[in-house]
N, C-alpha and C positions, 0 to 999 in steps of 0.2 A: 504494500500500500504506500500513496505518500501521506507525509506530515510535515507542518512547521518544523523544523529544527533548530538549536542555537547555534550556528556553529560561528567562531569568534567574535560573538556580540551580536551578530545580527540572523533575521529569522530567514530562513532557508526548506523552501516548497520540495523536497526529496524522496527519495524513497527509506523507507524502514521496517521492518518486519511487520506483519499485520499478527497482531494478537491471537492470544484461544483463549477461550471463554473456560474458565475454572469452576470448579462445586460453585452453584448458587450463582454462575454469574450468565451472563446473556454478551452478545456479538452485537454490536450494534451497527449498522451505515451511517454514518452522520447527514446530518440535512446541513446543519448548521450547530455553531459555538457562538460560546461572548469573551466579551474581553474583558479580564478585571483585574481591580488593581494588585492583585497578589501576581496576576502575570507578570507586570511589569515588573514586582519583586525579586521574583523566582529568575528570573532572565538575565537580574543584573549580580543573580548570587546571593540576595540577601534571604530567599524563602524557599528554603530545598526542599524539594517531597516527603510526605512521611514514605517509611520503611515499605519498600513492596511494593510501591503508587509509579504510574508509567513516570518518566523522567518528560515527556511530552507536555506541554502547556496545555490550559482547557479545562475550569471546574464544572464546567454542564456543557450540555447539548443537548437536539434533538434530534431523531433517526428511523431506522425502521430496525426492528429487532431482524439480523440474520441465520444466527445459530444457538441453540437453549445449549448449556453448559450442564455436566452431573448435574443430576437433584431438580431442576428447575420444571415443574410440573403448572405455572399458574402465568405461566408467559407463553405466549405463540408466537411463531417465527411469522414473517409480514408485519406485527404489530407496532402500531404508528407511536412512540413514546419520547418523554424528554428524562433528562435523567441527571441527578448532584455525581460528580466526578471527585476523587483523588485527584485526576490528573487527568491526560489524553486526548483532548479534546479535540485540539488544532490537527486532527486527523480524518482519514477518509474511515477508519475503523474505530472503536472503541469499545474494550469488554468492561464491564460493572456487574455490580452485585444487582439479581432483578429486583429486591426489595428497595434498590434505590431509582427505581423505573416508577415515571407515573403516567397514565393516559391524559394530552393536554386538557387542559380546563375546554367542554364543549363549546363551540363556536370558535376557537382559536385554531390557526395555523398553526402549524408544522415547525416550520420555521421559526415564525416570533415565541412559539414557547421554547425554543434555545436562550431565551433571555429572562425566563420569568424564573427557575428554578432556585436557583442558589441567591439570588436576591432574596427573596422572600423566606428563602430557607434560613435566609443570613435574620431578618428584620423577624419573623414569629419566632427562633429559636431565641434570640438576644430580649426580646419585648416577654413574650410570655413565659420561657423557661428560667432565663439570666436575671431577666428585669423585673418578674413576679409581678407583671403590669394588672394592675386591680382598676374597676369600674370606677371612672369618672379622675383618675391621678392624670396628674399632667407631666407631658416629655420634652424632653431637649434633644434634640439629634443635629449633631455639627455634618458638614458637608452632603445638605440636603436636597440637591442639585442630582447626590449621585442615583447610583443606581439602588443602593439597601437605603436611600433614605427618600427617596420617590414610595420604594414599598412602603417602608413606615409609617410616611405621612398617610397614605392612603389605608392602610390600616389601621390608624390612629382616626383617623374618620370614620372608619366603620363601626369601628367599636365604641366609639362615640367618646377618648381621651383625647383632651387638648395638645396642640403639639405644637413645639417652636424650633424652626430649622435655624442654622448660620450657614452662609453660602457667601460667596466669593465674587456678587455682580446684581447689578439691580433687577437685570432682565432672571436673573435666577429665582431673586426675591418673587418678583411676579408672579412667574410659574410656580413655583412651589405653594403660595397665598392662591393661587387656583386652582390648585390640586386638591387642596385640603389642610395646607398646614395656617392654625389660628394665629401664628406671629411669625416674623424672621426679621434677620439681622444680615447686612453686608458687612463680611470680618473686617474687610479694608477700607470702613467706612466708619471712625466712633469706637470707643468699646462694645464691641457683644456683651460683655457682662451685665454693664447698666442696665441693657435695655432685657436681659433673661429676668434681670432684677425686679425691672419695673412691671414686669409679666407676671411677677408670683415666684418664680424659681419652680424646680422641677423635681416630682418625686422619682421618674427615673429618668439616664442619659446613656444615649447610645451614642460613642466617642471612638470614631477612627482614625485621629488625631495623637494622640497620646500625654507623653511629656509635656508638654508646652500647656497644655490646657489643664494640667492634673489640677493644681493649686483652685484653678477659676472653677472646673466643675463641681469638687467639693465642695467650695462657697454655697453654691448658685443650690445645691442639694436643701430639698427642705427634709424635718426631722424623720428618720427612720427611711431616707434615700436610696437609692440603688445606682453605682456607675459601672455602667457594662466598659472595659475599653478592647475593641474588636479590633484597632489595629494602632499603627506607631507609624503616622505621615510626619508627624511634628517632633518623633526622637523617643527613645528610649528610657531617658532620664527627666525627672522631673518632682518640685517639692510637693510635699503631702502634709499640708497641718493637722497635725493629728491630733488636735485639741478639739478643732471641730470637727474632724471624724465622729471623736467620743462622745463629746456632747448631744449632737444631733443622732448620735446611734447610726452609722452612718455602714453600708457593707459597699467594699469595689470587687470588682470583678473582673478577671482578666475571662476572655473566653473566642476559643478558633472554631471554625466548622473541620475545615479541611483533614487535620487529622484526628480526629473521632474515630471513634473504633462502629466498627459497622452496625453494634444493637443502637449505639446513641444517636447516629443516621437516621435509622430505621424508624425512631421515635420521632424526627424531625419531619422527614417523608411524610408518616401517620399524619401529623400536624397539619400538614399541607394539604392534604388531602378531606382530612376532618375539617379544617376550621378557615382555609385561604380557599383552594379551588372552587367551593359554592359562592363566596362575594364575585370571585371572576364570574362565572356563569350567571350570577343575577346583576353582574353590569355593574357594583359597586367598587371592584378595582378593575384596572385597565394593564396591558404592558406597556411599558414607556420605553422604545425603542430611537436613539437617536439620529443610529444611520448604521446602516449595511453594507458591508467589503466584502468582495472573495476573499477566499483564505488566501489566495495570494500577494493579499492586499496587507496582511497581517501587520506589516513594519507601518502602514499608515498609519490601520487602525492604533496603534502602540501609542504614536505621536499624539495622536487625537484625546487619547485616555490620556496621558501623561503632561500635558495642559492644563488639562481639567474646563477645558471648553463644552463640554458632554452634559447634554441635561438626561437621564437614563442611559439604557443599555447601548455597548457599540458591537453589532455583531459581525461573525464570520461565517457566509456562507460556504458551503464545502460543497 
């Protein structure tokens, strides 16, 4: 088969072994991938694969199932699915576990649910499992433009939790205050803090920012808080006053998808399927798709994500 590859820094259309589908897993053809920012990670060295995961970029896709693996009795070969990756994506092939296979949300393309998966997989597991997001609390979610905080917001509207994004531009701001989030802030405009402040402050924060904001989202926490931080755009180091931790009863949390061992998956999968796929089908969440490349395209798409010009998903046709 071909796939992206890295070869000296940059992404390279080649050929490479096509996979076999293992106990419990399924062969898939891809339709299409997305691009996210752990790709750009993983590419420059800083976010190597868990143990065992293809060394191939790509945390989702969608395809048509080609081959059932041992054990797999509750999948059909033809079947049209999207699927959360380890890895592999930016390929013509890719095996997974079938319990990480789901049939797109009805009335959705093929394609556009290459984009919906691990987004929302990233925004219900961090909101409702990390975050213990309870009726009627209100949220903070920084870089709200992207693609897990497009899900959130819309999530946060469903379930009817107020939500305040920070984003990077005013035409962001916009969009996101039309999507559904009830405040935002342009970080290069003002402190964000004052104005999370003047909002009430927030019982949980989903932060892929890191360091740089630890100090401001602990403030910003009202008593008995929750900080999810999902990733480190802004550094790895950062101060923590832990006066107001204690005080306010305060719990952080660091928390990844990618290497989860495949039952904690499977739980997030369940999630998606139980509590996100019905709002897609009854029309109260959408995919947010910003723009489509062939996989040959991949080095654009990179550029495009690594900007941060991108309001949602940037995907890869294959």
């Amino acid at each position: 088969m071909k796939a992206i590859l890295i070869r000296e820094g940059q992404l390279v259309w080649d050929d490479t072994p096509t996979p076999e589908p293992q106990e419990g897993e399924v062969l898939l053809k891809v339709r299409a991938t997305a691009v996210n920012r752990a790709d750009l990670s993983q590419r420059s060295g800083r976010y190597p694969p868990p143990p065992g995961a293809s060394e191939i970029l790509g945390l989702e896709c969608s395809g048509v199932i080609q081959k059932l693996g041992p054990g797999v009795t509750d999948r059909e070969i033809g079947q049209e699915v999207c699927a959360l990756l380890a890895g592999g994506g930016y390929a013509e092939y890719v095996a997974v576990p079938a319990s990480h296979t789901l049939t797109p949300p009805a009335g959705m393309g093929l394609e556009t649910a290459a984009g919906v998966v691990e987004v929302f997989a990233t925004a219900w597991l961090n909101l409702r499992l990390e975050g213990e997001l309870k009726e009627g609390e209100r949220v903070l979610v920084h870089a709200g433009a992207s693609g897990v905080g497009t899900a959130c917001i819309q999530l946060c509207k469903a379930w009817g939790n107020p939500i305040f994004v920070t984003v990077g531009s005013q035409s962001k701001r916009d969009y996101c205050e039309a999507l559904g989030a009830s405040a935002s802030a342009n970080r290069h405009q003002g402190p964000w803090e004052e104005a999370v402040k003047g909002w009430g402050g927030a019982d949980v924060i989903l932060d892929p920012v890191g360091g740089a904001y630890l100090e401001s989202n602990v403030n910003l926490l009202r008593p008995r808080g929750r900080l999810v931080n999902i990733g480190l755009m802004g550094g790895a180091q950062g101060t923590l006053p832990m006066g107001v931790m204690m005080v306010k009863r305060l719990t952080l949390r660091g928390s990844v998808l990618r290497s989860r061992s495949i039952e904690e998956k499977n739980l997030v999968i369940d999630g998606l399927r139980r509590e996100v796929w019905p709002l897609f089908e009854s029309g109260q969440l959408k995919p947010i798709i910003h723009q489509t490349f062939a996989i040959q395209e991949a080095e654009q798409a990179h550029q495009l994500v690594g900007i941060n010009d991108n309001i949602g998903k940037v995907l890869l046709r294959v």
